[in-house]
Structure formats: structure tokens, C-alpha cells
C-alpha positions as CSV (number, residue, x, y, z in Angstrom):
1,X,28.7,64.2,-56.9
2,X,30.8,61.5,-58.2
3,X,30.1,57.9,-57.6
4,X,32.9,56.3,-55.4
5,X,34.2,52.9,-55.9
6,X,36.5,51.2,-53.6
7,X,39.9,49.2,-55.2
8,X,41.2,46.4,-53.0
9,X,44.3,45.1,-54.6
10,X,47.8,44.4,-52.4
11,X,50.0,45.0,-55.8
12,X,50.4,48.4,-56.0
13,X,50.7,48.9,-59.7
14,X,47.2,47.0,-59.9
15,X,45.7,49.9,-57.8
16,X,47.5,52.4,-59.4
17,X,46.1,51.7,-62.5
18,X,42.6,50.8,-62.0
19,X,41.9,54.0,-59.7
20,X,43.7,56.1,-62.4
21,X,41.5,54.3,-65.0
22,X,38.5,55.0,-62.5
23,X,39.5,58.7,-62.0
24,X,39.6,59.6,-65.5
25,X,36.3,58.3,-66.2
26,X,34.9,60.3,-63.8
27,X,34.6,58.1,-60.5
28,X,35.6,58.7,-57.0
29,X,38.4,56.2,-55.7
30,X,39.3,54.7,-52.6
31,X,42.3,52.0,-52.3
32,X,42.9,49.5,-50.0
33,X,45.8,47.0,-50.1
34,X,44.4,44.2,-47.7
35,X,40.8,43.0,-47.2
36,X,41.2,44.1,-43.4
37,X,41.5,47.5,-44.9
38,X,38.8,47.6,-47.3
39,X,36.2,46.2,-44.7
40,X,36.8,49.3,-42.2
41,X,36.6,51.5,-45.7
42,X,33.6,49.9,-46.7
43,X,32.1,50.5,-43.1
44,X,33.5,54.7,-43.3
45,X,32.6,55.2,-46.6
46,X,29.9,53.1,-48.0
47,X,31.2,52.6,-51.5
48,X,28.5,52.6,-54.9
49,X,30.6,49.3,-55.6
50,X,33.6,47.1,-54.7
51,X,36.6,46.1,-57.0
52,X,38.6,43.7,-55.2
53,X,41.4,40.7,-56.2
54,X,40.6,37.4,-54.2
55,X,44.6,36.5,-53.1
56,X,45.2,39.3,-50.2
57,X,47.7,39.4,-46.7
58,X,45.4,39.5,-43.3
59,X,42.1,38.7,-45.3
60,X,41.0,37.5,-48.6
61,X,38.5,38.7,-50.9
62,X,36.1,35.7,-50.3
63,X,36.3,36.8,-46.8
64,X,35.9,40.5,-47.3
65,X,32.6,39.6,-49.4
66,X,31.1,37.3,-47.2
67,X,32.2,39.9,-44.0
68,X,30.2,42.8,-45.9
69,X,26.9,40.9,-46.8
70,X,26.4,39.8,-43.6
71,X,25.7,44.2,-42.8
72,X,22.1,44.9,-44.4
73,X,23.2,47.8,-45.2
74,X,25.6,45.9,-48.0
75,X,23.9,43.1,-49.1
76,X,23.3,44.7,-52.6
77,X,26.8,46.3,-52.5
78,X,28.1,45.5,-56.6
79,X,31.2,43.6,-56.0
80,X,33.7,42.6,-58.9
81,X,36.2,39.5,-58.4
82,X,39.3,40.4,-60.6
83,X,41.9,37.3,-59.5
84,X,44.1,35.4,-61.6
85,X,42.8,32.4,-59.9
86,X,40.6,30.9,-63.1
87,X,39.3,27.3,-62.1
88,X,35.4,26.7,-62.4
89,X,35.6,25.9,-58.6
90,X,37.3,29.0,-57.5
91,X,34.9,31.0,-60.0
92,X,31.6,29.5,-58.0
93,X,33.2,29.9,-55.0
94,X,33.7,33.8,-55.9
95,X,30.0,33.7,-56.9
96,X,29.0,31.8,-53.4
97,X,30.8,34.7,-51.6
98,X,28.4,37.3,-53.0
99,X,30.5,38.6,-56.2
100,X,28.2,40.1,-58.8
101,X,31.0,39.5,-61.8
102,X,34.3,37.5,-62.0
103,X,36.7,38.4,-64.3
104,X,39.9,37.1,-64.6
105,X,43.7,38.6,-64.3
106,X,44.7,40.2,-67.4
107,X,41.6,41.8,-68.4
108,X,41.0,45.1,-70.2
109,X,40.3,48.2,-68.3
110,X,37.9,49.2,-70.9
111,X,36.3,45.7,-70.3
112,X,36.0,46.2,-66.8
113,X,35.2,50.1,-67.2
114,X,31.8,48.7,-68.5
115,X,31.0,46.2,-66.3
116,X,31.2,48.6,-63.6
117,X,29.2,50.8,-65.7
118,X,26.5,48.0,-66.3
119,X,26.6,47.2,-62.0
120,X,25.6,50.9,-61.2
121,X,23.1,51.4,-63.7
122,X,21.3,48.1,-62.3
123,X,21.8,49.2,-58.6
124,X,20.5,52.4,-59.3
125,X,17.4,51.5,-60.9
126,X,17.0,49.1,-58.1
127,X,17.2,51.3,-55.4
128,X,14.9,54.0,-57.3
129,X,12.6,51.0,-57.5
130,X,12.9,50.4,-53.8
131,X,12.2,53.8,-53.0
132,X,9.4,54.3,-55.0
133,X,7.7,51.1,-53.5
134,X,8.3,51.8,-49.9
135,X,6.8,55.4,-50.4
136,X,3.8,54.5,-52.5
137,X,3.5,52.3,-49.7
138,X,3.4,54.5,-47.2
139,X,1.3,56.9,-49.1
140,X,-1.3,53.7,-48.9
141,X,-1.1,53.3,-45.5
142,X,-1.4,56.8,-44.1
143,X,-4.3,57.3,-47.0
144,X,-6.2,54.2,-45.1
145,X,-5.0,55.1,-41.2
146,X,-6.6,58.7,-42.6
147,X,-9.9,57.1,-43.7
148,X,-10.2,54.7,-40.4
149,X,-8.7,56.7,-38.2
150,X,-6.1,53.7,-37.1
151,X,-3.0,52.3,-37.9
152,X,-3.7,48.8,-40.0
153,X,-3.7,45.6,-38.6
154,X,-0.9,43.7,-39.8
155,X,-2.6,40.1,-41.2
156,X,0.5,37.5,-41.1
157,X,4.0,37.0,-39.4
158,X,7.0,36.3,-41.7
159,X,9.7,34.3,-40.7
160,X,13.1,35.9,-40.6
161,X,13.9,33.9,-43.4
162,X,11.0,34.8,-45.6
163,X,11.4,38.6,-44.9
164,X,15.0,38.5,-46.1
165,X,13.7,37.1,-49.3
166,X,10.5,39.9,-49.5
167,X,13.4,42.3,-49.1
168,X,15.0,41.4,-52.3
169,X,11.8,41.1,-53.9
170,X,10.9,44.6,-53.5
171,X,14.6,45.4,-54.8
172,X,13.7,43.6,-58.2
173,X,15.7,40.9,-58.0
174,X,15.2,37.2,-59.8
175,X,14.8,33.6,-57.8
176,X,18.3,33.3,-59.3
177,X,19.9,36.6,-57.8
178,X,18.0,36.5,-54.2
179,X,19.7,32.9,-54.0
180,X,22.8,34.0,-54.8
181,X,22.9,36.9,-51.8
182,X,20.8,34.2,-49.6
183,X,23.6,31.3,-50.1
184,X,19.8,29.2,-51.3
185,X,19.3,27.6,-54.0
186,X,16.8,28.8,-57.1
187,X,14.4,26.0,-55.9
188,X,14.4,26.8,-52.0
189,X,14.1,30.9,-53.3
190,X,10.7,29.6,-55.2
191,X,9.0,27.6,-52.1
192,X,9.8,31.1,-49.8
193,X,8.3,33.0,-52.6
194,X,4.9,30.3,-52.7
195,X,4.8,30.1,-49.4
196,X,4.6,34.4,-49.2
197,X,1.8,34.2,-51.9
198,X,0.4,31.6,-49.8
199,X,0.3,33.6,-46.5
200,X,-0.4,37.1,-48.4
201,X,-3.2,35.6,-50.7
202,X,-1.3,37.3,-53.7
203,X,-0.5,35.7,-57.4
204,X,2.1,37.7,-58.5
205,X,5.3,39.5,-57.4
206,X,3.6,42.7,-58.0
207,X,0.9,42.2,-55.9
208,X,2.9,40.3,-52.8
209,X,5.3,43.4,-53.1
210,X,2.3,46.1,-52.9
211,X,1.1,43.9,-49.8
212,X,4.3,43.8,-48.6
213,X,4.6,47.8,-48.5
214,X,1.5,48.3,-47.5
215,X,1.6,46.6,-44.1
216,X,5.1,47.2,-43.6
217,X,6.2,43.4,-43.1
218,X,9.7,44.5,-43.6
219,X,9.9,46.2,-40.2
């Protein structure tokens, strides 16, 4: 099956030709012409990624962002800012909101036919990665509850804070990136991830993830 992306835009000839674009290249399209719109599409339909312009009627695309990351669920939704609006301050702002890419009004489609391109590919490898750590680590865990005959003994308590960031650690994601979907800073990302080394006695990412799994701390 096709992926499907969703297109918020309220100019109609905007939508018009990005889905068409879309469509030819072999994607599924959904339109919206409001962010009010798009949320309850996002919600129906669960979109492989977001397209939306920033300057909308009823809600605007900083809102629609920030409304869809809050749903686990969408956190690692790919979203793409297209906007006229071009400022540094309106471009970290986009960024702050939970935008993956920015790019500004006129653009290419071919340009923007690749970036989507780019987002998928990296989600998809992401959630193959998550997949394939959540069920070796469940293969670990029923392997040991086979040996001992009982479930494991989970060692530490996270805070709700320091699971979110385990989360995106097990998705593959950089200091950098899990800041940007946390609203934290590179720096406050890096004392979660020391103090999870701390409490899981691990020294690398690799290691804190397979502990991770393998007492399901992410439950």
C-alpha cells in the first residue's frame, strides 16, 4: 500500500498542486484547508507524514504541531513547515513546535518531493529499529522468565521525564533530535541520558537501550 501524507494548506491552488505532485509520485493524499481540520485527520488517519503552511483560519500550523506531539502516538510524526514567513525567529519557532524541515514559500516541488523522501526513509528505519529492539527484548525476557521460572525483577524507577527520553533513545534519535521533540535543550538531554547510565549501570546507548528492553522500563 501507498504511503499517505497529509497536505494542510488554506490556498487551494497550494493543495492542489502539492497533492497532485504527491499523487504522481506514488503517495496517498489527504488535504485539509485549516489546522482544525488536519488535527481530526491526523487523529482518523494517522498520516506517514505532515505537509502543512504555518499562516491558517481557526488554527495555525505552530498549533497543529504542538497539538499532535503532545499524542504518543505522533511524537515522531515527520512534519514539513512550508510558510512564506522567512525570519530566523519564525524559523526556530517552527523548529520549537516540532517541525522536522522548514522550507520556505516558493520552493520546488522536486525539492520538497525529496525531503519528504529523505523523512520516510529515516522514520522507517527508525521504527524497524524500534521493533527489532522491543522484540529482541522480549525474546530476552521470556528466555530468562523460561530459565527461572518468574517474571524479572525490575531494578530502578524512571522518572516520567527520563522514560520519555529512553523512548527516543531506543528510536535512534541524537541528544540534538530528542531535545527538539522534548522542548530541552542538548545539554539537559545529556544529564537524562547520564543520569539513565547512572541508574542502569550501562556506558553506552547500546547497552542502556538493551537494559531498557529487557526490563521493560518503558511500560
Amino acid at each position: 500500500m501507498p504511503l499517505t501524507l497529509l497536505v494542510v494548506d488554506d490556498d487551494l491552488g497550494t493543495r492542489l498542486s502539492i497533492s497532485d505532485y504527491l499523487e504522481m509520485s506514488g503517495y496517498s493524499v489527504l488535504t485539509a484547508a485549516d489546522g482544525q481540520e488536519a488535527l481530526a485527520m491526523v487523529e482518523t488517519y494517522h498520516p506517514h507524514l505532515m505537509v502543512t503552511d504555518i499562516v491558517m483560519p481557526r488554527m495555525n500550523g505552530y498549533e497543529l504541531v504542538r497539538h499532535v506531539r503532545q499524542n504518543p502516538k505522533f511524537r515522531l510524526l515527520p512534519v514539513i513547515f512550508l510558510t512564506a514567513r522567512n525570519k530566523t525567529e519564525e524559523r526556530i519557532a517552527g523548529y520549537q513546535s516540532g517541525a522536522d524541515l522548514y522550507l520556505p514559500k516558493p520552493f520546488e516541488l522536486k525539492e520538497l518531493g525529496a525531503a519528504i523522501r529523505n523523512l520516510l526513509e529515516r522514520s522507517q528505519i527508525i521504527q524497524s529499529e524500534a521493533r527489532l529492539s522491543y522484540e529482541e527484548g522480549l525474546r530476552a525476557n521470556s528466555h530468562t522468565v523460561g530459565q527461572a521460572g518468574e517474571t524479572l525483577e525490575v531494578p530502578i524507577k524512571l522518572t516520567q521525564r527520563e522514560q520519555q527520553v529512553a523512548v527516543l533513545l531506543t528510536h535512534g534519535l541524537s541528544n540534538a533530535e530528542i531535545g527538539s521533540r522534548l522542548h530541552l535543550s542538548p545539554r539537559t538531554v545529556e544529564k537524562y541520558v547520564s543520569s539513565l547510565f547512572r541508574k542502569t549501570s550501562t556506558s553506552n546507548r547500546a547497552e542502556l537501550v538493551g537494559f531498557v528492553m529487557k526490563y521493560r522500563l518503558l511500560q
